[in-house]
Biopython code that builds the backbone (N, CA, C, O; Angstrom):
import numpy as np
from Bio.PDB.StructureBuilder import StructureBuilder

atoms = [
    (1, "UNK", "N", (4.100, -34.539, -7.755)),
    (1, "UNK", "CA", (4.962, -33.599, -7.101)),
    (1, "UNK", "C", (4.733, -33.722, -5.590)),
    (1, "UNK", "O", (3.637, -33.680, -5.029)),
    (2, "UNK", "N", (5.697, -33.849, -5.129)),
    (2, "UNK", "CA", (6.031, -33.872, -3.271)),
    (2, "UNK", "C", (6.519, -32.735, -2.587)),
    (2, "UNK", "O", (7.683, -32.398, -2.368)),
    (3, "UNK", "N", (5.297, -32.117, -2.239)),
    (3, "UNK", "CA", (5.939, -31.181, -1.449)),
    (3, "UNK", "C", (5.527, -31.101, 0.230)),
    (3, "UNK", "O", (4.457, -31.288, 0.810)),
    (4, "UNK", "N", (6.802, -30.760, 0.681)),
    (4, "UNK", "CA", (6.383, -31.177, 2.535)),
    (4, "UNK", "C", (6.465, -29.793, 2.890)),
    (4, "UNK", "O", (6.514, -28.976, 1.969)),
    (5, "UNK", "N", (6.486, -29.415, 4.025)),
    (5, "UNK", "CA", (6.527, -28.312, 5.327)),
    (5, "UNK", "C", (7.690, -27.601, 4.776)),
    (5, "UNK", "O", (7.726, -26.400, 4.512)),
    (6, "UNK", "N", (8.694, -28.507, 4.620)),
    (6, "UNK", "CA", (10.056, -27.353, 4.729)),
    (6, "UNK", "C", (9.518, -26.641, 2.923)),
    (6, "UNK", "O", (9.462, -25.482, 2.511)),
    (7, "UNK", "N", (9.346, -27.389, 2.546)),
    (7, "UNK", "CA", (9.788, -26.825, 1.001)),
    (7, "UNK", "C", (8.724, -25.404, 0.865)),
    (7, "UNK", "O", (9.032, -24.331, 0.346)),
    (8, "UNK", "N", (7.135, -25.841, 1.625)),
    (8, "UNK", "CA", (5.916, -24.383, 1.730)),
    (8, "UNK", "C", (6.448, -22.952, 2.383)),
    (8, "UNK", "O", (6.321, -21.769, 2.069)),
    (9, "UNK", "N", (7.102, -23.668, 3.444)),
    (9, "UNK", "CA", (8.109, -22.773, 4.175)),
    (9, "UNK", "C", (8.672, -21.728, 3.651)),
    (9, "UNK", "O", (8.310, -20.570, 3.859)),
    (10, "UNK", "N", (9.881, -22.184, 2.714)),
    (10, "UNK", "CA", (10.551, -21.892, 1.647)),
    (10, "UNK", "C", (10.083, -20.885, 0.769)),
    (10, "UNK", "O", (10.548, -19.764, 0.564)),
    (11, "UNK", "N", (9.104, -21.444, 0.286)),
    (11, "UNK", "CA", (8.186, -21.180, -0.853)),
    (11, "UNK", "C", (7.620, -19.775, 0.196)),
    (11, "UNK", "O", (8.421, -18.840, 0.197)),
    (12, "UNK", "N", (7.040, -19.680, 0.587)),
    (12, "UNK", "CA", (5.944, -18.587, 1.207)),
    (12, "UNK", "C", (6.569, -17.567, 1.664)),
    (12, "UNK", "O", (6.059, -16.447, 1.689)),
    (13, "UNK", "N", (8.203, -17.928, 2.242)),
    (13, "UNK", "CA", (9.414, -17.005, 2.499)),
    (13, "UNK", "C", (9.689, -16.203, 1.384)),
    (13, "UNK", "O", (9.821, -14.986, 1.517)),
    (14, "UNK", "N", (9.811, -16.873, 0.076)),
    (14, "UNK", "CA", (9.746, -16.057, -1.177)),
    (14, "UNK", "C", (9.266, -15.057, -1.554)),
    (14, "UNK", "O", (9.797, -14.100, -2.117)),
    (15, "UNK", "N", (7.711, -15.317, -1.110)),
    (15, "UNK", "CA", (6.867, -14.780, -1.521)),
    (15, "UNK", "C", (6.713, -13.826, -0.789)),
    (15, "UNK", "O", (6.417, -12.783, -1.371)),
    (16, "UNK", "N", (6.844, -13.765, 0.805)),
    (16, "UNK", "CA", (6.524, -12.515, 1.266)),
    (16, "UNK", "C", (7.966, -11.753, 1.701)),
    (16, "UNK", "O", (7.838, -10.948, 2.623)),
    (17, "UNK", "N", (9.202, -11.899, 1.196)),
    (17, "UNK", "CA", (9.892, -11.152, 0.853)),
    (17, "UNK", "C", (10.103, -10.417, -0.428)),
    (17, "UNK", "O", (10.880, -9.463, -0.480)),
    (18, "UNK", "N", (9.269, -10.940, -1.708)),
    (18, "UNK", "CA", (9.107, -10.201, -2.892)),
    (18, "UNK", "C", (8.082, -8.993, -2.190)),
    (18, "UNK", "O", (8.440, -7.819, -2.095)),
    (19, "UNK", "N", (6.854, -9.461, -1.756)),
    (19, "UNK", "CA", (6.390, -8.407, -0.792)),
    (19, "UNK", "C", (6.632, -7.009, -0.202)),
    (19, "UNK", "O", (6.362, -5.816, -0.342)),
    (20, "UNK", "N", (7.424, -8.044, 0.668)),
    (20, "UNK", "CA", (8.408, -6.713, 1.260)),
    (20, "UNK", "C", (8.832, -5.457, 0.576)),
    (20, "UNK", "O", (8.432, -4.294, 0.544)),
    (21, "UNK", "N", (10.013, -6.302, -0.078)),
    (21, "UNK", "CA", (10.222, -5.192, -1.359)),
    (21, "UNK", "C", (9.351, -4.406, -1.902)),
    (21, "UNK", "O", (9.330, -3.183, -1.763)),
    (22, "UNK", "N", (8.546, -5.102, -2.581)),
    (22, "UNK", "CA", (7.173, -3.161, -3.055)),
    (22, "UNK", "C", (7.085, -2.561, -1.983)),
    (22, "UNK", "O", (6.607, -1.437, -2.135)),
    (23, "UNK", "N", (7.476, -2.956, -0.390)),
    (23, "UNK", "CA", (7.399, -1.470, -0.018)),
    (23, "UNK", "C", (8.534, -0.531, 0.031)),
    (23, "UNK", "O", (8.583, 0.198, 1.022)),
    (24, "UNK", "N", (9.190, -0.451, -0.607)),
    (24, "UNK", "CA", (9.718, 0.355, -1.210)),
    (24, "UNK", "C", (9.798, 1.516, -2.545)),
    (24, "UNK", "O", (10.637, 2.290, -3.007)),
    (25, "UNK", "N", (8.451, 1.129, -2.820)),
    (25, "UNK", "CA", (7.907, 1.889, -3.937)),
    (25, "UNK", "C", (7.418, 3.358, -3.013)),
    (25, "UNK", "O", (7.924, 4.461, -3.219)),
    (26, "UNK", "N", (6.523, 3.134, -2.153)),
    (26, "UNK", "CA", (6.213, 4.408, -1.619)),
    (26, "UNK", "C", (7.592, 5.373, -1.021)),
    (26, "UNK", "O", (7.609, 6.602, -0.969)),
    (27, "UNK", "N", (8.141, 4.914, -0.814)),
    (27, "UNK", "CA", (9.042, 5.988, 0.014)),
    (27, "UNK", "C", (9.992, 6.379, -1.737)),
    (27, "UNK", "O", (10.550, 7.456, -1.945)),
    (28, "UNK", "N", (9.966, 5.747, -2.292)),
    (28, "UNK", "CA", (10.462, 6.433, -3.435)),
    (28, "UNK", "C", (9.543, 7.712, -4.207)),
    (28, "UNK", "O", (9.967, 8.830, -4.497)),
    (29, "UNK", "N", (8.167, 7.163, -4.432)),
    (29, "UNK", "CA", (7.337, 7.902, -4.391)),
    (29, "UNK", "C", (7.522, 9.159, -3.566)),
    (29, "UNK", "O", (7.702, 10.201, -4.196)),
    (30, "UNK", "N", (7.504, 9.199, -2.452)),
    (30, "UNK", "CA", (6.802, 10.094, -1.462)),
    (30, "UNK", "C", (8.531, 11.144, -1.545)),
    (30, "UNK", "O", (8.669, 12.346, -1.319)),
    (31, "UNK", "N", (9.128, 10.574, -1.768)),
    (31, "UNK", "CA", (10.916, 11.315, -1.634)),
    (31, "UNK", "C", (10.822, 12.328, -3.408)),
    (31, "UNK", "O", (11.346, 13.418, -3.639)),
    (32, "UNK", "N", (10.246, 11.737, -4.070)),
    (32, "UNK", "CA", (10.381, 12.467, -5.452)),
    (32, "UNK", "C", (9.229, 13.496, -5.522)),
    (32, "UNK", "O", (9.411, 14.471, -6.251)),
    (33, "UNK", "N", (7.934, 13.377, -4.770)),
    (33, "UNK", "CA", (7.249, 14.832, -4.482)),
    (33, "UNK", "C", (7.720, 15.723, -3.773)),
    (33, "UNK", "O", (7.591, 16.935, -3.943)),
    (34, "UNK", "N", (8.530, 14.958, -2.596)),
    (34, "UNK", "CA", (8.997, 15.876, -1.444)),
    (34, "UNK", "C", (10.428, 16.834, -1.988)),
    (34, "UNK", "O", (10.846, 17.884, -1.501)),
    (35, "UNK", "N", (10.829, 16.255, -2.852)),
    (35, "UNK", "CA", (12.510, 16.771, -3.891)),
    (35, "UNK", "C", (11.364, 18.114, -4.368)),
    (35, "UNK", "O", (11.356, 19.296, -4.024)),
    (36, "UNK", "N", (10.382, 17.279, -5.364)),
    (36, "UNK", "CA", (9.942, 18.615, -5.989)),
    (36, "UNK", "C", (9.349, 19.665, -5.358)),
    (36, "UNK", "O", (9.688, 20.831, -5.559)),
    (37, "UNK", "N", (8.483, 19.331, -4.603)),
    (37, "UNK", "CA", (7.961, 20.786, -3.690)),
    (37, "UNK", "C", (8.625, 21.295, -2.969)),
    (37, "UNK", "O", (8.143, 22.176, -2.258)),
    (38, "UNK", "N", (10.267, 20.878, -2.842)),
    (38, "UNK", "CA", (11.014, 21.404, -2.372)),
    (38, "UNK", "C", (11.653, 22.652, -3.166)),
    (38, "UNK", "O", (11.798, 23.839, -2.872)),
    (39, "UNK", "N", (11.985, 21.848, -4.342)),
    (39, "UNK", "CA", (12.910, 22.785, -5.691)),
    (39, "UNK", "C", (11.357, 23.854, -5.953)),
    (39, "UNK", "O", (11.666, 24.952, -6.414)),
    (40, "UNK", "N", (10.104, 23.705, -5.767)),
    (40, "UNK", "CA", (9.551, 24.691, -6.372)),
    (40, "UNK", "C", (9.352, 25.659, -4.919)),
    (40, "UNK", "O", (9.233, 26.849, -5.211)),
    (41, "UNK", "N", (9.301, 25.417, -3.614)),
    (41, "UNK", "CA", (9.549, 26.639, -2.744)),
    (41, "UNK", "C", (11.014, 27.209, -2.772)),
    (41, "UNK", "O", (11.226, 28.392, -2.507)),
    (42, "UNK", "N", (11.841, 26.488, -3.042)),
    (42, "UNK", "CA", (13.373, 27.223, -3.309)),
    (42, "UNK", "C", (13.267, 28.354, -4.229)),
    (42, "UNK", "O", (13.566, 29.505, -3.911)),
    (43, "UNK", "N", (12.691, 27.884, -5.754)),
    (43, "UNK", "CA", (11.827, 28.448, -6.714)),
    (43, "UNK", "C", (11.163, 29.700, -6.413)),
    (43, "UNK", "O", (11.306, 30.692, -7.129)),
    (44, "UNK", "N", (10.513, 29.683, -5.478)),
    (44, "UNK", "CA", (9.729, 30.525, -5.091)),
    (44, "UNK", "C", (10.592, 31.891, -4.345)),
    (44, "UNK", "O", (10.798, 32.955, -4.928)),
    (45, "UNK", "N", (11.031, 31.569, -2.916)),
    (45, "UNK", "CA", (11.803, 32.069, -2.289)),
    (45, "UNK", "C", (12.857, 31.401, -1.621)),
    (45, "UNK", "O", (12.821, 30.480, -0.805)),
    (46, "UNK", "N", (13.795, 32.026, -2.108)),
    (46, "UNK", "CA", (15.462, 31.853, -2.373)),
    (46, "UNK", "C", (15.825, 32.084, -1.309)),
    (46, "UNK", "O", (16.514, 31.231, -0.750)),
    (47, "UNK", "N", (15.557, 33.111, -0.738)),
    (47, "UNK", "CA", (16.574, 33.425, 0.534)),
    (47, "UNK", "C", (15.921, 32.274, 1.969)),
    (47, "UNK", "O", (16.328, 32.485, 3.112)),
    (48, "UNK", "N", (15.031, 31.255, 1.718)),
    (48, "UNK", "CA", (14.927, 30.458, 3.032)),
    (48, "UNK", "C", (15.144, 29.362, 2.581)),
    (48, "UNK", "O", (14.581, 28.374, 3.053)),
    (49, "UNK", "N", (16.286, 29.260, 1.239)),
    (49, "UNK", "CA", (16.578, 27.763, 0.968)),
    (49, "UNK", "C", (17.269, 26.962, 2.284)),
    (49, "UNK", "O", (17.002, 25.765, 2.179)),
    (50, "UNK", "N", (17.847, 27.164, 3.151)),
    (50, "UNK", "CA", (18.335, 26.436, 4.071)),
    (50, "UNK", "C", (17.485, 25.869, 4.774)),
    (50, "UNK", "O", (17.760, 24.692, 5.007)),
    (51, "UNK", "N", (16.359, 26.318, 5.298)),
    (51, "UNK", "CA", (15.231, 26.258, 5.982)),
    (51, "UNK", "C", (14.501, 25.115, 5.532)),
    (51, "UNK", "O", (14.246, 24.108, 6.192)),
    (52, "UNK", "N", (14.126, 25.413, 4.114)),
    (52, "UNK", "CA", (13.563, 24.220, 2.978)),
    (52, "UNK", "C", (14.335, 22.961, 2.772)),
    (52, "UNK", "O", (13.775, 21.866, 2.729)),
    (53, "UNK", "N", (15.189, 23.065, 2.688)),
    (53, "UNK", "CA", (16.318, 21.666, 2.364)),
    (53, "UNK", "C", (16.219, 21.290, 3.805)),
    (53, "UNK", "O", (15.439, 20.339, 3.852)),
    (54, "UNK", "N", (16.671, 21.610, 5.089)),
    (54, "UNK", "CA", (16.493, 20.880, 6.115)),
    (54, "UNK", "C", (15.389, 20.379, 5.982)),
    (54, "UNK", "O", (15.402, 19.152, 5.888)),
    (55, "UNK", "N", (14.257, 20.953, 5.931)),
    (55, "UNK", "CA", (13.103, 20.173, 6.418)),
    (55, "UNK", "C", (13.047, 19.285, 5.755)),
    (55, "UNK", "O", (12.803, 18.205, 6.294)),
    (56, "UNK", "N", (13.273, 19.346, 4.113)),
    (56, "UNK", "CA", (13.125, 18.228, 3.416)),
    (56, "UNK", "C", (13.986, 17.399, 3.373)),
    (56, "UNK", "O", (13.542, 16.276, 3.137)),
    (57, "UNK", "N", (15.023, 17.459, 3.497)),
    (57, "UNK", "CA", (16.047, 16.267, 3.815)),
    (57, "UNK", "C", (15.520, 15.323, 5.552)),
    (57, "UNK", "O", (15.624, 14.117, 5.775)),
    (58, "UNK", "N", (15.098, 16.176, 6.293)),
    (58, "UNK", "CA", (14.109, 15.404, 7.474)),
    (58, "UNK", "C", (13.087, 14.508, 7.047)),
    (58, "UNK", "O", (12.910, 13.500, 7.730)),
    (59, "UNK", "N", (12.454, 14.680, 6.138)),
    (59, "UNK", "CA", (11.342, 14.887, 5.867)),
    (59, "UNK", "C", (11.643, 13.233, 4.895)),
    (59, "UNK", "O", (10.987, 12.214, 5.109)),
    (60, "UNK", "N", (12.631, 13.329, 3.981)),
    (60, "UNK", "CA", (13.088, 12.193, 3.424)),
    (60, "UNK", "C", (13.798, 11.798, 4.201)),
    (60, "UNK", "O", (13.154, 10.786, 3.923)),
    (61, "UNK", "N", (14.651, 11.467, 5.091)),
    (61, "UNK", "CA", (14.905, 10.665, 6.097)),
    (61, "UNK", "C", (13.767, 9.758, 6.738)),
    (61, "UNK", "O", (13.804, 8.551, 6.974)),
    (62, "UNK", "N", (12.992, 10.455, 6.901)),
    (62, "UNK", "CA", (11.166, 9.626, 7.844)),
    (62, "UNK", "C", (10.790, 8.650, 7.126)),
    (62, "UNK", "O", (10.626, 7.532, 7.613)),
    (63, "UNK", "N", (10.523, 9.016, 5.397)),
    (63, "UNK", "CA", (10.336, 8.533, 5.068)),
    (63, "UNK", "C", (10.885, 7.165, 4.192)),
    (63, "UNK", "O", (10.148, 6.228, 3.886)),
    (64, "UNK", "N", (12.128, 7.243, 3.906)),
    (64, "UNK", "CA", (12.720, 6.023, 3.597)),
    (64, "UNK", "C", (12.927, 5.795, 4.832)),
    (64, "UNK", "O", (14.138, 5.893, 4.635)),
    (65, "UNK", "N", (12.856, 5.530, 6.193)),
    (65, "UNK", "CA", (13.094, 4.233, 6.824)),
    (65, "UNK", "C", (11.737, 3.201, 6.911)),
    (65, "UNK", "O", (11.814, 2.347, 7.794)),
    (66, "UNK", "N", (10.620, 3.201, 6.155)),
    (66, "UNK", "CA", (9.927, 2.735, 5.430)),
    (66, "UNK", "C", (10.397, 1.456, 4.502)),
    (66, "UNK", "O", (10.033, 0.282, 4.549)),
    (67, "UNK", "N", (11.305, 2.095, 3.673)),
    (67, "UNK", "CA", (11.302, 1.045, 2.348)),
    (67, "UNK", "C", (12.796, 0.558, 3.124)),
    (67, "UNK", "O", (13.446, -0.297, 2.522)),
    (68, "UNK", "N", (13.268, 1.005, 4.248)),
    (68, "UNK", "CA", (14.410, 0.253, 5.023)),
    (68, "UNK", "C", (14.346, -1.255, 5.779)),
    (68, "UNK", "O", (15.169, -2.161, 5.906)),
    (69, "UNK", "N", (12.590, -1.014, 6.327)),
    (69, "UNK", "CA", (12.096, -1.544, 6.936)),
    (69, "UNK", "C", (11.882, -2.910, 5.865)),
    (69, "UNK", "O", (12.384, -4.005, 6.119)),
    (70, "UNK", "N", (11.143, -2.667, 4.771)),
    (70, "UNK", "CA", (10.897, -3.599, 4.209)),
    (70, "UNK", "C", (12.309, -4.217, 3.787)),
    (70, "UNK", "O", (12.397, -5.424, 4.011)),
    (71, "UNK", "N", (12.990, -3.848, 3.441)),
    (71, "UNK", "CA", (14.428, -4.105, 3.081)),
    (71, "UNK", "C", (14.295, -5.018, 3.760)),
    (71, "UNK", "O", (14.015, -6.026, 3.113)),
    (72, "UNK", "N", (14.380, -5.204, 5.090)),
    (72, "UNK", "CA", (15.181, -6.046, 6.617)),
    (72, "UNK", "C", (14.353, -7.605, 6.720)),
    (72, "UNK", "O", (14.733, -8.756, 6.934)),
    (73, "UNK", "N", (13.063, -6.974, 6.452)),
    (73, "UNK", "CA", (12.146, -7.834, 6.209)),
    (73, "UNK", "C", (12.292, -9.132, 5.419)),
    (73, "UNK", "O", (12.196, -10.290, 5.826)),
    (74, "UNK", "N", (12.630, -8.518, 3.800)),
    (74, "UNK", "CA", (13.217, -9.130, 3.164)),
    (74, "UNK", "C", (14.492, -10.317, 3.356)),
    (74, "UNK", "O", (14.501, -11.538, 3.199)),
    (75, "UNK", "N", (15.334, -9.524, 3.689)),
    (75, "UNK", "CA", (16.315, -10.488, 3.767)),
    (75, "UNK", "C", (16.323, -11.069, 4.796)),
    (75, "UNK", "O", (16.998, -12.088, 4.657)),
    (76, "UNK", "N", (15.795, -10.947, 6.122)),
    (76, "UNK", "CA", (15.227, -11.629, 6.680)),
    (76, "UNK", "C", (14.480, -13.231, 6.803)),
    (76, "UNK", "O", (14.668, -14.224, 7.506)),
    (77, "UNK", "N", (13.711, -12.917, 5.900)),
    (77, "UNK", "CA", (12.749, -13.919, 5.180)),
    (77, "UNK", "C", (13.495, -14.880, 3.998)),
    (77, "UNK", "O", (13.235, -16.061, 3.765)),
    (78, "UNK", "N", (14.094, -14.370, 3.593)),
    (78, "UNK", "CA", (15.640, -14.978, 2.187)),
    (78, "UNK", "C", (16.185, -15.691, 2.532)),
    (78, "UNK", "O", (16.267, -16.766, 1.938)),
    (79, "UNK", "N", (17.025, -15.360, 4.019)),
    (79, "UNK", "CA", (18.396, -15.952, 4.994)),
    (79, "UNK", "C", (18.147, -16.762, 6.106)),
    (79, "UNK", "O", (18.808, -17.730, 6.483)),
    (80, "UNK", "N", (16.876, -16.159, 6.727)),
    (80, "UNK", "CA", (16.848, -16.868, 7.989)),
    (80, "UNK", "C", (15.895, -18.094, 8.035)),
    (80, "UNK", "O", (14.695, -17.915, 8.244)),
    (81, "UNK", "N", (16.250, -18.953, 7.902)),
    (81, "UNK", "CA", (15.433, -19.988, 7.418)),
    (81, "UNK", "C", (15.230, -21.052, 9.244)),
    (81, "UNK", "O", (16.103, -21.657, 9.864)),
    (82, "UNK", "N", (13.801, -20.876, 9.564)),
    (82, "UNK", "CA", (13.698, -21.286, 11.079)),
    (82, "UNK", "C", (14.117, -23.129, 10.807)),
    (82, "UNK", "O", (15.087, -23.783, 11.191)),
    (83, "UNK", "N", (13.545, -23.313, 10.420)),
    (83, "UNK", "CA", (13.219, -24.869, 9.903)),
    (83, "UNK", "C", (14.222, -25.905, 9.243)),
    (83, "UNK", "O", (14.363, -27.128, 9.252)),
    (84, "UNK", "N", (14.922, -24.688, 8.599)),
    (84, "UNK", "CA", (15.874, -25.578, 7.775)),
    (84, "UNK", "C", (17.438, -26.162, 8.447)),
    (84, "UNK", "O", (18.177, -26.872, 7.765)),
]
sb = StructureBuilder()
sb.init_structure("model")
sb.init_model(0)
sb.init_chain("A")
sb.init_seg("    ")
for serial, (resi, resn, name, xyz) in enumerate(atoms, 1):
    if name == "N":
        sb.init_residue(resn, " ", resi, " ")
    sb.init_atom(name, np.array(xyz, "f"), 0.0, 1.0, " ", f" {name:<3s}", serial, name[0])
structure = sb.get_structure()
């Protein structure tokens, strides 16, 4: 088997755009605690649901541009090929 520069290239681009991607596990993570401790202070007290949903809709905003990031990364690494 023959493998040169361009093809490791290639190859390692793969690999650290599969990478990338798991980071997108945390902000999924971190968005499905932040949903729930949201619904259980709503839960709690009702009359400052507006208060609660802003913050947490902020709050998930912060945090998926995280797994956005890796996103970019990704395809990045997929498409832009320096070498080729």
């Amino acid at each position: 088997m023959d493998i040169n520069g361009l093809d490791f290239v290639h190859g390692c681009s793969a690999i650290g755009a599969g990478l990338a991607v798991i980071a997108g596990i945390g902000p999924g993570v971190g968005q499905g605690i932040a949903a729930g401790h949201g619904a259980s202070a709503v839960g709690r007290n009702p009359g400052a649901q507006g208060q609660i949903m802003s913050t947490m809709l902020l709050g998930q905003a912060v945090a998926e541009t995280t797994g956005l990031y890796g996103l970019v990364i990704a395809l990045l690494l997929l498409f832009v090929k320096p070498f080729g």
